[in-house]
C-alpha positions in Angstrom: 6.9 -2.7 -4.3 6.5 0.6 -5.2 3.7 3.0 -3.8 1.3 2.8 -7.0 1.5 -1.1 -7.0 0.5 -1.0 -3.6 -2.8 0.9 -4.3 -3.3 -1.5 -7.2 -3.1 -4.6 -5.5 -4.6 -3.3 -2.6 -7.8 -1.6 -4.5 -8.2 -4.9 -6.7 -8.3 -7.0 -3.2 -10.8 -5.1 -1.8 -13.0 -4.2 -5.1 -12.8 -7.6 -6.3 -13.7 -8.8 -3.0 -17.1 -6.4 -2.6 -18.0 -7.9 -6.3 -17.7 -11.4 -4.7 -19.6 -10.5 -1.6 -22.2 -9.3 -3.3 -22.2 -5.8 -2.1 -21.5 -2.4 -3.9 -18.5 -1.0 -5.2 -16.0 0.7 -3.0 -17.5 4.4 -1.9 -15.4 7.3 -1.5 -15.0 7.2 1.9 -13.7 3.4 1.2 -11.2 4.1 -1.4 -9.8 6.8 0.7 -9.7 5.0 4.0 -7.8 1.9 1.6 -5.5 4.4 -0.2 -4.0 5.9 3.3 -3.9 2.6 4.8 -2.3 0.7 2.3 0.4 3.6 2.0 0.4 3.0 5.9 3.1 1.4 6.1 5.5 3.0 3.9 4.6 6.0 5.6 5.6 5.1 9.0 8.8 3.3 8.3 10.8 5.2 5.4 10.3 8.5 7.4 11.7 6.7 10.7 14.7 5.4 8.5 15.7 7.1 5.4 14.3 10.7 7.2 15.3 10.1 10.9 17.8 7.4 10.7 16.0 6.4 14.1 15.4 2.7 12.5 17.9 0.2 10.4 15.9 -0.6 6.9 12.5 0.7 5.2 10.8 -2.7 7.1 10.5 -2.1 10.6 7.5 -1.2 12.6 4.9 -0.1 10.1 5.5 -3.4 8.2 5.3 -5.7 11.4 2.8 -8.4 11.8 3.4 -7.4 15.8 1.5 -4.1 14.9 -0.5 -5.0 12.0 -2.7 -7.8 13.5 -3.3 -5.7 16.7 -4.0 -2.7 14.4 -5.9 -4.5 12.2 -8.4 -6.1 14.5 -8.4 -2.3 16.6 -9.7 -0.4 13.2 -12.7 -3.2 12.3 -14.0 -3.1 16.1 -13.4 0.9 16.0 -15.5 0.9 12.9 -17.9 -1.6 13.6 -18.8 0.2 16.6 -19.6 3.9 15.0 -21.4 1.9 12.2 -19.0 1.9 9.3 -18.2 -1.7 9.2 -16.9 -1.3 5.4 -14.3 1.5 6.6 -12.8 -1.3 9.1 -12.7 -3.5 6.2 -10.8 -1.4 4.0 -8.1 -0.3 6.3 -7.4 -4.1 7.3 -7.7 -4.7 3.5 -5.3 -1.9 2.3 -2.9 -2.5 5.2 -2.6 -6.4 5.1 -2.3 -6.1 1.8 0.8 -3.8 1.6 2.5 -6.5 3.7 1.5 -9.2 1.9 2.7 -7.2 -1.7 6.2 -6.9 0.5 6.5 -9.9 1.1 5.6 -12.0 -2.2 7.0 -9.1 -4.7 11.0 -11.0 -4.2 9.1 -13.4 -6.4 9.2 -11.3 -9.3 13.1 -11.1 -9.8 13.7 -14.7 -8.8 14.0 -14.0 -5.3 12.1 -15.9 -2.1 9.4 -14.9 -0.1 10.4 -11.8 2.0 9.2 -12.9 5.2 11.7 -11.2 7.0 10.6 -7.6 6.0 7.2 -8.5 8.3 8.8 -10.1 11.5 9.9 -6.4 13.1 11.5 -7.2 15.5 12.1 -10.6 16.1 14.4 -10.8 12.7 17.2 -8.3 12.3 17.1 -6.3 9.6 20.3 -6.1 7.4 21.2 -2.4 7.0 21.2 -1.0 3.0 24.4 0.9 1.4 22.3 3.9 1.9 19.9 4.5 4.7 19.3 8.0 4.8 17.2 10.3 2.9 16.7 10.9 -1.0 20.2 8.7 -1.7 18.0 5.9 -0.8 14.8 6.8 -3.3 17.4 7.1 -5.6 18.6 3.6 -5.1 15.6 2.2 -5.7 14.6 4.3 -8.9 17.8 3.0 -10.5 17.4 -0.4 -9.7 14.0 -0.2 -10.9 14.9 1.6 -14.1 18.1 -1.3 -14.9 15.6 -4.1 -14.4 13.4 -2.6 -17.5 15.7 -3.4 -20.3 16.6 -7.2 -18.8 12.5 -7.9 -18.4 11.3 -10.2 -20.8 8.8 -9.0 -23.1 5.5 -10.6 -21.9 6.5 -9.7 -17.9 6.9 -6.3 -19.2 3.8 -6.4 -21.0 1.4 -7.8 -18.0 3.5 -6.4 -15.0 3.8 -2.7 -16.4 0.7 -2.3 -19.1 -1.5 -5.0 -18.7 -1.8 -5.1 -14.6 -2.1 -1.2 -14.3 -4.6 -1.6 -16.9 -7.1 -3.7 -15.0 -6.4 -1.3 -12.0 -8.1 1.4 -13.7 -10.6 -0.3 -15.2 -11.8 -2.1 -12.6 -11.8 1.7 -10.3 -13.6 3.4 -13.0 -16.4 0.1 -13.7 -16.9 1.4 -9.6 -17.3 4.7 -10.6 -14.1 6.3 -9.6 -14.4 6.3 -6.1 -12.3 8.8 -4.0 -11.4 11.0 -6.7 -14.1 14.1 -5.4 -12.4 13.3 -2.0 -9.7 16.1 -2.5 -11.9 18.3 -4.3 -14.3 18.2 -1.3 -11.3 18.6 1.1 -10.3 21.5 -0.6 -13.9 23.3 -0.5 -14.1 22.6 3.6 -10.6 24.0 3.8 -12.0 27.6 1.8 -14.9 27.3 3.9 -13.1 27.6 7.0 -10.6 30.5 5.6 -13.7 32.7 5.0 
């Protein structure tokens, strides 16, 4: 999946969830605590591979269920503890999540569930033609880019319009949250120059 279908899945889960609790849309500190998380993974493992070359495959690590349950279950007692339950919540939501978008999205193109890219390291992972740095982003883009003009209308339609669509709806019906965050981060940053 690619990083902005991550945050979309991920911010639907967690929003949708809140609705269904009963409790208030995602804050700001939520959103931003989901957003890292749910790029979490990502983050750890294509820098240790494509950068570094330390690691065979994008799926190591960050994506194992060997670090993600222990992770997981660490953040929600961490936050629990200094009173910001919600904040546990949404980095188990937003990092769960990523796996489980990794391994259901081989569904789309016909393909099986991907278990294998969350069982680091009890399953060997098969290396790709390219490993290593940008040649590997640009891989993916191209693959991504031939599988437009061979995607049936209606997938198109709901997987690239309508889906995206609902993302942003449903964050702006919550108000936006996390979009000050950066503006805030910035002012903090000037404060401390001055």
């Amino acid at each position: 999946m690619w990083p902005w279908e991550h945050l979309g899945v991920g911010y639907l889960l967690y929003s949708l969830g809140c609705r269904a609790l009963g409790r208030d849309p995602p804050s700001d500190a939520e959103a931003t605590v989901l957003a890292c998380s749910v790029l979490l993974p990502d983050l750890i493992d294509k820098p240790l591979s494509w950068g570094l070359g330390w690691v065979t495959g994008g799926y190591t690590v960050g994506h194992s269920l060997v670090l993600a349950v222990p992770a997981g279950l660490g953040a929600l007692t961490v936050a629990r503890r200094r009173g910001a339950p919600r904040l546990g919540v949404a980095a188990v939501v937003g990092y769960w999540s990523h796996l489980l978008g990794d391994v259901v999205s081989p569904l789309r193109s016909g393909g099986q569930l991907g278990f294998r890219r969350v069982g680091w390291p009890f399953v060997e992972r098969i290396p790709y033609t390219s490993d290593r740095g940008l040649e590997r982003g640009v891989e993916y883009l191209r693959a991504f880019l031939s599988e437009i003009p061979s995607t049936d209308p209606l997938s198109f339609v709901l997987l690239y319009l309508l889906a995206p669509g609902v993302v942003v709806a449903v964050w702006v019906a919550d108000g936006a949250p996390g979009v000050a965050v950066p503006g805030r981060l910035l002012a903090v940053l000037q404060k401390r120059r001055a």
